[in-house]
Each structure stands twice: as structure tokens, then as C-alpha cells.
N, C-alpha and C positions, 0 to 999 in steps of 0.2 A: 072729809079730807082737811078743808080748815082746821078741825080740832086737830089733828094729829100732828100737825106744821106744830103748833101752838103748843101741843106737848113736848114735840121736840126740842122747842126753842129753852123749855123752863128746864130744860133737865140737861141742856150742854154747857160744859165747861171751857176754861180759857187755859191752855194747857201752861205748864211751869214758865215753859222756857219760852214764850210771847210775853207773861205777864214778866219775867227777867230784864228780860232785852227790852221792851218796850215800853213797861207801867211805871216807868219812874215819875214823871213829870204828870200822872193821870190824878187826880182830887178825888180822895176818897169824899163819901158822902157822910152826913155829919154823923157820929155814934159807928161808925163804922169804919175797918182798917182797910186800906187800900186793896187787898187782895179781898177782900169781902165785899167791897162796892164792886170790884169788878167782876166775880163769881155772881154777884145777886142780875146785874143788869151787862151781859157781853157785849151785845150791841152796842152801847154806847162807848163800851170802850175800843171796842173795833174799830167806831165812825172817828173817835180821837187817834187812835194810832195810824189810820189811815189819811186824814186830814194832817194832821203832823207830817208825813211822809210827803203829802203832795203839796203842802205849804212850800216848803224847805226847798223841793226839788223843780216842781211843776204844778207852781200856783193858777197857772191857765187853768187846770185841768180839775183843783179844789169843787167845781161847779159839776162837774160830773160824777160823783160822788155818788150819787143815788142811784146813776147807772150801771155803777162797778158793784154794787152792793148785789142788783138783781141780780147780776152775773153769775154772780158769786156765793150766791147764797147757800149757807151751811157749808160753804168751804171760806168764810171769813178768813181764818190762819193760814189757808193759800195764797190767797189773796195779798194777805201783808207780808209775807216772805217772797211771793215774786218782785213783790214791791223793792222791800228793801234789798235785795238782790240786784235787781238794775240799779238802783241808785249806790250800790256798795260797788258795783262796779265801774262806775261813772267818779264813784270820793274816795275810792280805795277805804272806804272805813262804814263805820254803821251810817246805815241811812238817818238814823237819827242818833245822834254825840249824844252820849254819857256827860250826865252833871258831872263836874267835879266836886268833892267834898272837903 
């Protein structure tokens, strides 16, 4: 069962429109484009888009992290749409503001 978890994880994707709205401000890793750090390693860009959401809105709650994760597991992208959905509710705008260029 372990192996199959472990399969699953290496062969899922970050869909368009999470790495859109959300990868801007994420550091790709060195020799690699942003969208490619983020397709090679999801999780970790989960745990930054979600810490970003909880910084921003309900820094209490940054500690529980690891909780929302079990929860959530293999529904990450639910996760961070309900997310920014109360908080877009709450700032009338993205849960987390577009850089300006």
C-alpha cells in the first residue's frame, strides 16, 4: 500500500490554473523554470501556497499546517481553493495579491 501512495505521489500534477494564480512569488530551483520545480516537487509547492494563504490571513493557524495536509491529502488543490475562497470572501480579491510588474 505504501508503494502505491509513493507512486501516486511521483506521477501527479499541479494543474494550470493553481500554478497561474498562485506560482508567482514560488523560487524555482536552480537549472530549473518555475513550472518545472513545481511539476518535479508538488508538495512543496502546496505547503508554500498554503502557508502564504495562512500567513497573510490567519497566521495563528500557519502551525497547523501539517494537520490540514493529513486532511487533505491528494486533494491539495481543494484544499487551496477553499482556502482562497474564504479569504476572497473576507478581501473581495485573491487571497493572495498579484505582484505588480
Amino acid at each position: 500500500l505504501e508503494n502505491l501512495r509513493n507512486a501516486a505521489k511521483v506521477q501527479r500534477t499541479v494543474s494550470e490554473d493553481v500554478v497561474r494564480d498562485f506560482g508567482r512569488d514560488f523560487k524555482p530551483d536552480l537549472g530549473l523554470t518555475r513550472e518545472e520545480s513545481i511539476q518535479m516537487n508538488p508538495d512543496r509547492f502546496y505547503k508554500h501556497v498554503v502557508k502564504k494563504l495562512l500567513e497573510r490571513h490567519e497566521p495563528e493557524k500557519v502551525r497547523l499546517m501539517d494537520k490540514l495536509f493529513e486532511k487533505y491529502t491528494g486533494r491539495e488543490e481543494h484544499l487551496i481553493h477553499k482556502l482562497n475562497a474564504r479569504y476572497t470572501d473576507e478581501t473581495n480579491n485573491k487571497g493572495i495579491p498579484e505582484k505588480k510588474s
